[in-house]
C-alpha atoms as one frame of an Amber mdcrd trajectory, in Angstrom:
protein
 123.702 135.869 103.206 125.589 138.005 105.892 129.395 136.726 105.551 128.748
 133.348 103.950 130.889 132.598 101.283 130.169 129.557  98.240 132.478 127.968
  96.629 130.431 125.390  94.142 133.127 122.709  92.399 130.238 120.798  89.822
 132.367 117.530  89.839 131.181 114.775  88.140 127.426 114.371  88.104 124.390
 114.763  86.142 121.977 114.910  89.315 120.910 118.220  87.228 116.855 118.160
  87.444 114.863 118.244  85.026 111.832 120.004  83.756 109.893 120.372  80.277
 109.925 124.070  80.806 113.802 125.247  81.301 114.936 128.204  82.878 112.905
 130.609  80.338 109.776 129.732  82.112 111.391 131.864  85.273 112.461 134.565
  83.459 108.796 135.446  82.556 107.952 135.975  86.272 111.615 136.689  87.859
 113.668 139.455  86.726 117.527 138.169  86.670 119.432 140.091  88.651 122.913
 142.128  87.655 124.175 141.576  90.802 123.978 137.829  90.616 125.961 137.962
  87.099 128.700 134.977  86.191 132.035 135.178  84.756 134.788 133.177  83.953
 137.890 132.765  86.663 140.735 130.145  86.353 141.834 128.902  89.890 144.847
 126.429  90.139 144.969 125.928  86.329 140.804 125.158  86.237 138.148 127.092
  84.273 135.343 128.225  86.943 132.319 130.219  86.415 132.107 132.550  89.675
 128.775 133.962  90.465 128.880 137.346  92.822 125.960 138.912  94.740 125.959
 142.460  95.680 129.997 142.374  95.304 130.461 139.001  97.138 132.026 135.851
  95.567 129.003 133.314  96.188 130.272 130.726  93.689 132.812 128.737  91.967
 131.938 126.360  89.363 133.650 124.033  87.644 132.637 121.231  85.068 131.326
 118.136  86.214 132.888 114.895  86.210 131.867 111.543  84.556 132.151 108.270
  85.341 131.301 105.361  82.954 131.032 101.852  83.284 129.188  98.561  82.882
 128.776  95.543  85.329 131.687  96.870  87.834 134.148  97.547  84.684 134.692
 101.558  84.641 135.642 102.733  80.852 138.589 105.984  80.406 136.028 108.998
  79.608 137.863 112.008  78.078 136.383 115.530  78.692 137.032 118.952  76.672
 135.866 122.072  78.634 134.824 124.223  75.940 134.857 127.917  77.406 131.417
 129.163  78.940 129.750 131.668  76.932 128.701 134.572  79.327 125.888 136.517
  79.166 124.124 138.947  80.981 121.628 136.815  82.494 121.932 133.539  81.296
 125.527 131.605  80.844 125.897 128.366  78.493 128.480 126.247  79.145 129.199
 122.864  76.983 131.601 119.833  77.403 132.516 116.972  74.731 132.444 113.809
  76.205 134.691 110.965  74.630 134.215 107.303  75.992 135.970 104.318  74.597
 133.947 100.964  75.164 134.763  97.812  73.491 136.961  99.366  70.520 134.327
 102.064  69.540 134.524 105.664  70.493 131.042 106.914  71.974 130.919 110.769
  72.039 128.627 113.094  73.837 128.255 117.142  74.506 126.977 118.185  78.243
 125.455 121.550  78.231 124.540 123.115  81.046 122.462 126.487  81.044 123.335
 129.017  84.579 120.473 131.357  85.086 120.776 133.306  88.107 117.516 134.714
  89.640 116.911 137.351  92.573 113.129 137.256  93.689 113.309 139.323  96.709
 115.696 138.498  99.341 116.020 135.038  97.606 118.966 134.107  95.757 118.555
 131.228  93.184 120.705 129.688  90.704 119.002 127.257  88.187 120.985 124.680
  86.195 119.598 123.129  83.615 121.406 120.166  81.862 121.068 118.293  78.521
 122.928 115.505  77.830 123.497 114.650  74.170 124.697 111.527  72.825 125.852
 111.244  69.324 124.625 107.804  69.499 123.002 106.244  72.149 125.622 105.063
  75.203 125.121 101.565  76.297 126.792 101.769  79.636 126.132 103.325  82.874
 127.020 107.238  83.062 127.419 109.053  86.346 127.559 112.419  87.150 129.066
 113.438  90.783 128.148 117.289  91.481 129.989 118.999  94.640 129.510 122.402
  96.214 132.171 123.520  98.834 130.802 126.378 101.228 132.544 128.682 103.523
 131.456 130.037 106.712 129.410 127.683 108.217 130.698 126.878 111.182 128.968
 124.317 113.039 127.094 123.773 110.490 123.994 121.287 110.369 121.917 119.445
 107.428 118.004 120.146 106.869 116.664 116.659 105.598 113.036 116.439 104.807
 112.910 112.626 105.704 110.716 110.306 104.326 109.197 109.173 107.952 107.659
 113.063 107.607 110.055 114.725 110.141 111.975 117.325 109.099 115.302 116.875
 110.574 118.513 118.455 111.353 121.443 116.864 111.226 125.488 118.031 112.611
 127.601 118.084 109.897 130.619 115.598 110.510 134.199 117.164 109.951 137.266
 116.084 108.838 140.096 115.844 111.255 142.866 117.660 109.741 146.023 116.246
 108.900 148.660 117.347 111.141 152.427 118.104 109.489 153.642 115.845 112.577
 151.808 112.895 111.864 153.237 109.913 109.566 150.616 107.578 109.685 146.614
 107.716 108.255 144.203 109.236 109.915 141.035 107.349 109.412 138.561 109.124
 107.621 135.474 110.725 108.856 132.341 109.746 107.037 129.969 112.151 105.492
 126.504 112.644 106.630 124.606 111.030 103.464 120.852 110.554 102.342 119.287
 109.482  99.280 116.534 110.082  97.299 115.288 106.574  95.641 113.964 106.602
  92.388 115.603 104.686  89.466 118.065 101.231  89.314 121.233 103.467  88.876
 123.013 103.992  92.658 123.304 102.668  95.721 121.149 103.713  98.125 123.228
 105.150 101.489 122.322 106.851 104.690 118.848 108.383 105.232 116.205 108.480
 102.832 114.487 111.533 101.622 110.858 112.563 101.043 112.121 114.187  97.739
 114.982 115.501  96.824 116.177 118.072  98.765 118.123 119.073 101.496 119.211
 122.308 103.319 122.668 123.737 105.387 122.457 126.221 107.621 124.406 127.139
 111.002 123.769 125.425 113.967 122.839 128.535 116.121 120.346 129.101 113.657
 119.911 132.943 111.773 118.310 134.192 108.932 119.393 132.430 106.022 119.799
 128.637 104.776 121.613 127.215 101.780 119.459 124.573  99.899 119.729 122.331
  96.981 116.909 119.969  95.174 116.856 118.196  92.377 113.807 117.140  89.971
 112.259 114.228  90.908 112.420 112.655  87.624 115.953 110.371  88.945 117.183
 109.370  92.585 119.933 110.884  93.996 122.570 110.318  96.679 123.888 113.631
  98.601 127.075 113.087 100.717 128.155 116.063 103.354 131.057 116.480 105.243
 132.953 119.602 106.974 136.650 120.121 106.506 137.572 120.919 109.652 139.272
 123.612 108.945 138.782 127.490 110.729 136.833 128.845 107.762 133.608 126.323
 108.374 133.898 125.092 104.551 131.640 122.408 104.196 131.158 120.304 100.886
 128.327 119.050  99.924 128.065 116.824  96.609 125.782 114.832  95.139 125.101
 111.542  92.463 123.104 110.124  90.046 123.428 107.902  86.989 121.861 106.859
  83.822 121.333 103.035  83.347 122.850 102.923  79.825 123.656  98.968  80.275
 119.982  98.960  80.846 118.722 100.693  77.787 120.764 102.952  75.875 121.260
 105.940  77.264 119.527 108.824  74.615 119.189 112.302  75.275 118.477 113.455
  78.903 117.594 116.760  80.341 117.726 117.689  83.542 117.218 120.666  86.115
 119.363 121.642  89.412 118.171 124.300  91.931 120.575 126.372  94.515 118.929
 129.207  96.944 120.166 131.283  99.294 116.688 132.344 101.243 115.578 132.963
 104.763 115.617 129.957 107.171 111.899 128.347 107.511 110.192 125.107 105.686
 108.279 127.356 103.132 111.247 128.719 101.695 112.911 125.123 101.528 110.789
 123.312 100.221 110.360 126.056  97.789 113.580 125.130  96.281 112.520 121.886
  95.034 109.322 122.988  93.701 111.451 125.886  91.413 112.611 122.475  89.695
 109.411 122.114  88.818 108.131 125.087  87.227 105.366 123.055  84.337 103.722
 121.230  87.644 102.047 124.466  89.037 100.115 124.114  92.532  96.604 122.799
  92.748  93.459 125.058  92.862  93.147 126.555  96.326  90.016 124.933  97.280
  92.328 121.292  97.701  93.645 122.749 101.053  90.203 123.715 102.305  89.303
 119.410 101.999  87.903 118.623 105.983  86.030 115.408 105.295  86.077 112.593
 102.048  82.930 111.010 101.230  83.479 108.138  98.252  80.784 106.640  97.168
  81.617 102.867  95.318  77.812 102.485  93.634  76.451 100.968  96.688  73.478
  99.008  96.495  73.485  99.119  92.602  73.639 102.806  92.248  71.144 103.797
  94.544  73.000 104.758  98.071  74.336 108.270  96.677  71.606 110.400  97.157
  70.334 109.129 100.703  74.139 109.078 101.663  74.407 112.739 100.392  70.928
 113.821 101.956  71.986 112.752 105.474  75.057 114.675 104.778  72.718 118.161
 104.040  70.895 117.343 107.002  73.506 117.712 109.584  76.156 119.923 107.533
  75.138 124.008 107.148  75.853 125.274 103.298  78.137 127.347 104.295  80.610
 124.416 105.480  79.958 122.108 102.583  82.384 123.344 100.287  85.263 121.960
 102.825  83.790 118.420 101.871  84.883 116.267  98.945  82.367 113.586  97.314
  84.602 110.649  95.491  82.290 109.203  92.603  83.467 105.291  92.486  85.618
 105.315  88.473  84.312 102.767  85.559  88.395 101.502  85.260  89.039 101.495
  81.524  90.929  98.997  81.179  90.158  96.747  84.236  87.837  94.997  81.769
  85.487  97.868  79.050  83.684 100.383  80.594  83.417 104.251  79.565  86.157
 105.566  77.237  86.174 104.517  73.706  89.492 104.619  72.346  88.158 104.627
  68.577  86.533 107.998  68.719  88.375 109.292  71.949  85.253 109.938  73.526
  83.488 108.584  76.389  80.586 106.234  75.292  76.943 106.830  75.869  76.333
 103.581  77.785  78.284 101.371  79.656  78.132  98.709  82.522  79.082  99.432
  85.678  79.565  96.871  88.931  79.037  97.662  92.592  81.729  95.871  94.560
  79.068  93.130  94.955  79.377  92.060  91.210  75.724  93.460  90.650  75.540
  94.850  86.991  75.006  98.790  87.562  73.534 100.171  84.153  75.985 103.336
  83.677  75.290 106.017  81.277  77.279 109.496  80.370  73.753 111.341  81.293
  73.875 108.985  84.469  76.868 110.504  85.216  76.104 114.148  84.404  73.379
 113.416  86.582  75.254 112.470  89.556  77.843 114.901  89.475  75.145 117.383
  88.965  73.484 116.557  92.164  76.950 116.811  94.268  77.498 119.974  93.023
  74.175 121.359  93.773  74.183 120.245  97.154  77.178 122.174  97.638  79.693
 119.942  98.037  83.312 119.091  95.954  82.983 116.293  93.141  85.760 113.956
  92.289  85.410 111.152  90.069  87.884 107.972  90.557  89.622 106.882  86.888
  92.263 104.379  85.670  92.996 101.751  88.186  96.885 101.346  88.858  98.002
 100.270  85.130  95.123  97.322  84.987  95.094  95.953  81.367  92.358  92.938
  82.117  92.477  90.762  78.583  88.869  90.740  77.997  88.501  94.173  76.446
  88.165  94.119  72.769  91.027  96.204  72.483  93.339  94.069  74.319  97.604
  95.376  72.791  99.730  92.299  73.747 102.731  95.027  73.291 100.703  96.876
  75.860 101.777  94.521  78.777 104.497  95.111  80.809 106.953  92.173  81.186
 110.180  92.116  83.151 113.480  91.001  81.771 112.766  87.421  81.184 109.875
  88.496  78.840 107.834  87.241  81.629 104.287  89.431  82.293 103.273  91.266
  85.423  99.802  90.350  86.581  97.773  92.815  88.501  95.534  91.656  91.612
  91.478  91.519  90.723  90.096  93.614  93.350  86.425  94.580  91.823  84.111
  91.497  91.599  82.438  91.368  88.154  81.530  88.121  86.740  82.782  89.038
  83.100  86.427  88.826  84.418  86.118  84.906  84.979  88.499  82.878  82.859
  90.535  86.267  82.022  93.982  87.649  83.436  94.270  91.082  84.611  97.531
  92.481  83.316  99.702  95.552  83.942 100.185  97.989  81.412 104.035  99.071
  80.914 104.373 102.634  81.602 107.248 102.866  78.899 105.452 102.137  76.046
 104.421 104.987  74.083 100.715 103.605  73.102  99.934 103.050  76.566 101.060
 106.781  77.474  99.163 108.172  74.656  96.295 106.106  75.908  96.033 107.551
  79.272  96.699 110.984  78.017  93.503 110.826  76.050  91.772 109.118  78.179
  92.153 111.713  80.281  91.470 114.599  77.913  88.493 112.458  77.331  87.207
 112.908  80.299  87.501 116.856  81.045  86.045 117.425  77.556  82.785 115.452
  78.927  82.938 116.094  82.763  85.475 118.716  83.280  83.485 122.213  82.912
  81.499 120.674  86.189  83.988 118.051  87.881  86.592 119.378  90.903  89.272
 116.809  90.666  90.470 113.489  88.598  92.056 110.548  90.860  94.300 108.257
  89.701  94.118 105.146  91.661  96.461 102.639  93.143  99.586 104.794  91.519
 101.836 102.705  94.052 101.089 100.021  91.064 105.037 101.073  89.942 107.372
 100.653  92.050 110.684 101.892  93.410 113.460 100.238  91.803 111.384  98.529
  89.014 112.212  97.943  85.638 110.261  97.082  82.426 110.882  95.463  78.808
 110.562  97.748  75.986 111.716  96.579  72.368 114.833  94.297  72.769 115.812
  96.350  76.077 114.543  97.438  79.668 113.999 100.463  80.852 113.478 101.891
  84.644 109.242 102.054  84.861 109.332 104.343  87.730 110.753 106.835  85.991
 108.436 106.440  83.240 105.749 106.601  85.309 106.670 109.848  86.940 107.129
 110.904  83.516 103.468 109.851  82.576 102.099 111.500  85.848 103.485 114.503
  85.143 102.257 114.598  81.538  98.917 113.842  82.663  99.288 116.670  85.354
  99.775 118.902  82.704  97.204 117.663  80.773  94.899 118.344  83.752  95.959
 121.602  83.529  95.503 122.460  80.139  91.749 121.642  81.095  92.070 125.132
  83.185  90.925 127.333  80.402  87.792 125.486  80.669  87.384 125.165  85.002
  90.409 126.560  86.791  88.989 124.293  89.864  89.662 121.164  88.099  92.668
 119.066  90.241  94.514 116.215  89.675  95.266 113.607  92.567  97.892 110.141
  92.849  96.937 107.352  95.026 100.305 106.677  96.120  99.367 104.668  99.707
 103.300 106.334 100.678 104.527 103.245 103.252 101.180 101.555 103.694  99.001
  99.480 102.310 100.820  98.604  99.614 101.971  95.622  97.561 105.830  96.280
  99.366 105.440  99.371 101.982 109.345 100.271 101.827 109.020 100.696  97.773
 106.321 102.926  97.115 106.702 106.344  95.065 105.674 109.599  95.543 104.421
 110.440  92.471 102.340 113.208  93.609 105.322 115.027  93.448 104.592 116.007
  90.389 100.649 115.854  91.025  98.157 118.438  92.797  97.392 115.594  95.470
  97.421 112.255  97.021  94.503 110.784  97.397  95.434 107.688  99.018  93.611
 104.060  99.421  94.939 104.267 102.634  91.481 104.004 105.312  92.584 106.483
 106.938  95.030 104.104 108.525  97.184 106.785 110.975 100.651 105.227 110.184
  99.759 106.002 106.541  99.797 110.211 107.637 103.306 110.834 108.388 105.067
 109.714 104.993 102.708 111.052 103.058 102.619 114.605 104.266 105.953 115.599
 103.278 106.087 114.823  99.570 102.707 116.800  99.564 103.701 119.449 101.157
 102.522 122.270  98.621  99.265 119.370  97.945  96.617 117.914  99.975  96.894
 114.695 101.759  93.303 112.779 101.492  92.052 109.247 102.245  88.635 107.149
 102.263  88.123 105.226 105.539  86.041 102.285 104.502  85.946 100.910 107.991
  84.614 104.102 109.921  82.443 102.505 112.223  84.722  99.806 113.564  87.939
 101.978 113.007  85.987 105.111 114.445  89.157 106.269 116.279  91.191 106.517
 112.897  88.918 109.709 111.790  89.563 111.086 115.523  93.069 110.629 114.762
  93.379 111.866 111.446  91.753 115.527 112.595  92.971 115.790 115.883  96.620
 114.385 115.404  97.567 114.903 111.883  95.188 117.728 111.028  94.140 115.716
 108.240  90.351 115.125 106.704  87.885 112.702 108.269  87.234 109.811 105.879
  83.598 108.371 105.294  82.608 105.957 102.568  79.284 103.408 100.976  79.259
 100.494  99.239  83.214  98.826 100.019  84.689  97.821 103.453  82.027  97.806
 105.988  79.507  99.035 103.198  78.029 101.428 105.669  77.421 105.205 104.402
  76.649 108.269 106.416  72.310 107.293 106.020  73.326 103.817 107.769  76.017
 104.572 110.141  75.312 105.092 114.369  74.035 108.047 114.470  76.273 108.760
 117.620  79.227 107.825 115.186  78.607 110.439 112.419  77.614 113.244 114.907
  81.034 112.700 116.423  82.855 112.947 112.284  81.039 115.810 111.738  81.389
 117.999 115.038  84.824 117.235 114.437  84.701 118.592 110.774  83.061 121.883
 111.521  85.811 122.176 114.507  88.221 121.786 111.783  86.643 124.266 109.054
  86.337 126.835 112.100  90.095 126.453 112.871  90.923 126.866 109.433  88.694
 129.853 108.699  87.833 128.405 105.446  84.146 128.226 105.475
């Protein structure tokens, strides 16, 4: 970075990211690079790691700081800096934390792991963080991170906003402090934004579609400074300019752990700097190096022009007319760019296919069109079906899980499965599917915490690709936005944050999905996150495709439902069903045209009116528009 100089001061914060895999996972594909070595410097009585590329100091860092506390009462926290142990391409680093809360000494090592990485012309440093308690902490802990960087006069902020603009931002700056002046000068805020997941901060300035943000110089050039976190805690980023002739800026950022919640135990997390070329590929890169256990989706998710789902329509039977009418008007050599959704038997939204027993699928079940008509379901049944998609050359998802449904009628109804909220009180989930074996019965929500439920879903799942997977495209996980921003969940005698644990669980399932690649290296794994619409509370909803291949979201294609969506998945695919595609005809037109999105057709929910039934003036206009699409893509 052409006369750019970093000077990184990790204050006190533990917004360090985290991932399953570490930094060793990047040293199999990235050679660490000499140039980008660490050593030790002391500057105004402080131990610093500096970290120089190609002779030039990039970095200072110091140890971050730590604040501790518990309903508004902070506690003293003593820190030890033990020196950093350099090496040539990895640096450890490790301080003893001492807390003192209510007469008892709490203690607590930080350790931080520096890897820097050259992969090209990009510069990264990865931080990865565990935090170790001797015994768990029952107070809040905060970690406040800061990065100080000179040369970037008139500088601006990159923030990937959560409205789907990227947007840049002037950095404020300080007004110096004259030596003439004897009174205050009132203090300039910092530009801030947040990144929302968790119960632990206060939420301040912009929010962000994940977390991750960008500095670069106004006039522009060829290189920007970015930082991400993992998405597995929220984070608050504060920047402000100095003011001073050098252009230093400072950038730092905050998270916490909700010990007063439920004890804090050990924590890892991972932090991401890069110094790359300015454009949206390369940022946005940065967050997904965080990240390096999620890998991207097959390649055929991007090549997605229209959705078909079919929900069992007229008791099973509306498939294959729905799918011939499709052939007739589609060429082969286009149908590969269109996804068929097979409607999901929701274990445990009542009984239907997995068997938790044997952890197998069973080899009979009943099924329910959205009319409450019994729909005799068998595993050959389904074989059968996805079979027949397949043949006809089109994509084959299959719909599982719905939200965290735990409907009490099921024989293997947990009571310690349910999630409650801090008054021991349960959360009831909506009934949505009409069957007449759910009268007199309460459809609970599974807590995402619990470790039975996340074992359940886990082999559920690996359930599933054993039976279907060699032949299946994708696995969608519906109504995700189920768990909430900002919600919390009883487990044992304590509470716990469930959005966290749910991006947790989605990302173990992702990775589950992917295991499943040794046997079809197609096979994809979608959310249903419905990002700011259609959901229970549109200004709470999670992106947990984050850590996902996909969204594939409930949405009907509604266009306000586009924009949020589109950044968290910007590596994924953005999909949606449009159950109303007669009488909301425009919203396909939109969706291609606008967004650039796939058209969205569906049987058997909604309108209940599939591609054999629609206007045949309707569905000439969805798919003229689809082979435009493919055609501008140049993926048929």
């Amino acid at each position: 970075m052409k006369k750019i100089f970093l000077l990184l001061l990790v204050t006190t914060m533990i917004v360090f990211c985290s991932c399953s895999g570490g930094p060793g996972d990047d040293a199999k594909q990235n050679k660490s690079d000499p140039s980008l070595s660490l050593t030790v410097q002391t500057t105004e009585g402080k131990t610093e790691l500096a970290c120089y590329s190609e002779g030039k100091l990039l970095l200072h860092l110091q140890a971050p700081e730590f604040e501790a506390g518990q309903a508004g009462t902070n506690f003293p926290v003593l820190l030890k800096n033990t020196p950093p142990q350099v090496k040539a391409d990895q640096t450890s680093w490790v301080q003893e934390i001492s807390i003192e809360y209510f007469n008892k000494t709490y203690g607590a090592n930080y350790e931080l792991t520096f890897s820097p990485i050259k992969e090209g012309s990009r510069k990264r440093l990865k931080v990865k963080c565990d935090l170790k308690p001797q015994s768990p902490l029952p107070f809040d802990l905060s970690v406040r991170q800061k990065a100080v960087i000179e040369g970037l006069s008139q500088a601006e902020a990159v923030l990937p906003r959560r409205d789907g603009k990227v947007a840049y931002y002037d950095v404020p700056q300080k007004k110096p402090l004259m030596a003439f002046q004897y009174y205050d000068v009132p203090q300039q805020k910092p530009l801030q934004a947040y990144w929302f997941l968790g119960s632990g901060f206060t939420r301040e300035g912009l929010e962000l579609a994940l977390p991750l943000i960008g500095l670069r110089k106004k006039d522009g050039g060829s290189d920007i400074l970015s930082v991400a976190t993992d998405p597995y805690l929220g984070v608050q980023f504060n920047v402000l300019g100095t003011g001073d002739s050098l252009g230093t800026v400072s950038v730092d950022f905050v998270s916490s752990f909700q010990g007063s919640l439920s004890p804090v135990q050990t924590e890892t997390r991972t932090i991401e700097i890069s110094i790359s070329s300015d454009s949206k590929d390369e940022l946005f890169k940065t967050f997904y190096h965080t990240i390096p256990d999620i890998k991207p989706g097959p390649a055929w998710i991007h090549d997605i022009q229209l959705n078909y789902y079919d929900y069992i329509a007229d008791e099973g039977r509306s498939l294959k007319p729905d799918l011939e009418e499709l052939t007739k008007r589609i060429p082969e050599k286009y149908r590969k760019n269109v996804l068929v959704c097979l409607h999901g038997y929701y274990d445990y939204l009542g009984r239907y296919a997995y068997n938790n027993k044997t952890k197998r699928i069973d080899d009979a079940w009943k099924a329910y069109d959205e009319k409450a008509q019994m729909v005799p379901m068998t595993k050959e049944e389904l074989h059968r079906r996805i079979k027949m998609v397949k043949e006809m050359g089109f994509r084959c998802a299959i719909y599982y899980f719905d939200a965290m449904a735990y409907e009490d009628a099921n024989p293997e109804f947990n009571p310690e499965w349910i999630w409650r909220d801090e008054t021991g009180n349960p959360i009831i989930w909506y009934y949505w599917q009409k069957r007449p074996d759910s009268k007199g019965h309460t459809n609970y929500m599974m807590n995402p915490a619990h470790p039975g439920v996340r074992q359940w879903f886990l082999d559920y799942t690996k359930a599933l690709i054993t039976e279907f997977g060699k032949d299946l495209d994708c696995l969608v996980w519906d109504e995700t936005n189920a768990v909430q921003q900002g919600t919390t969940a009883k487990i044992g005698s304590g509470m716990t944050e469930a959005d966290r644990a749910m991006m947790r669980l989605v990302s173990d399932i992702t990775r589950e999905v992917q295991r499943g690649w040794t046997l079809n290296p197609d096979l994809a794994f979608m959310t249903s996150d419905c990002i700011d619409a259609h959901g229970p509370s549109k200004e709470v909803q999670v992106p947990y495709c984050l850590v996902s291949h996909g969204t594939y979201q409930d949405s009907w294609c509604d266009p306000k439902a586009w924009s949020p969506g589109m950044l968290p998945n910007y590596r994924n695919c953005l999909i949606s069903c449009n159950w109303s595609a007669v009488k909301n005809r425009d919203w396909n037109r939109i969706a291609a045209e606008e967004y650039g999105m796939p058209q969205g057709l569906a049987n058997g929910f909604g309108e209940d009116i599939g591609p054999s039934e629609m206007p045949k003036e309707i569905l000439d206009e969805v798919i003229a528009r689809f082979i435009k699409q493919v055609e501008k893509s140049g993926t048929h």
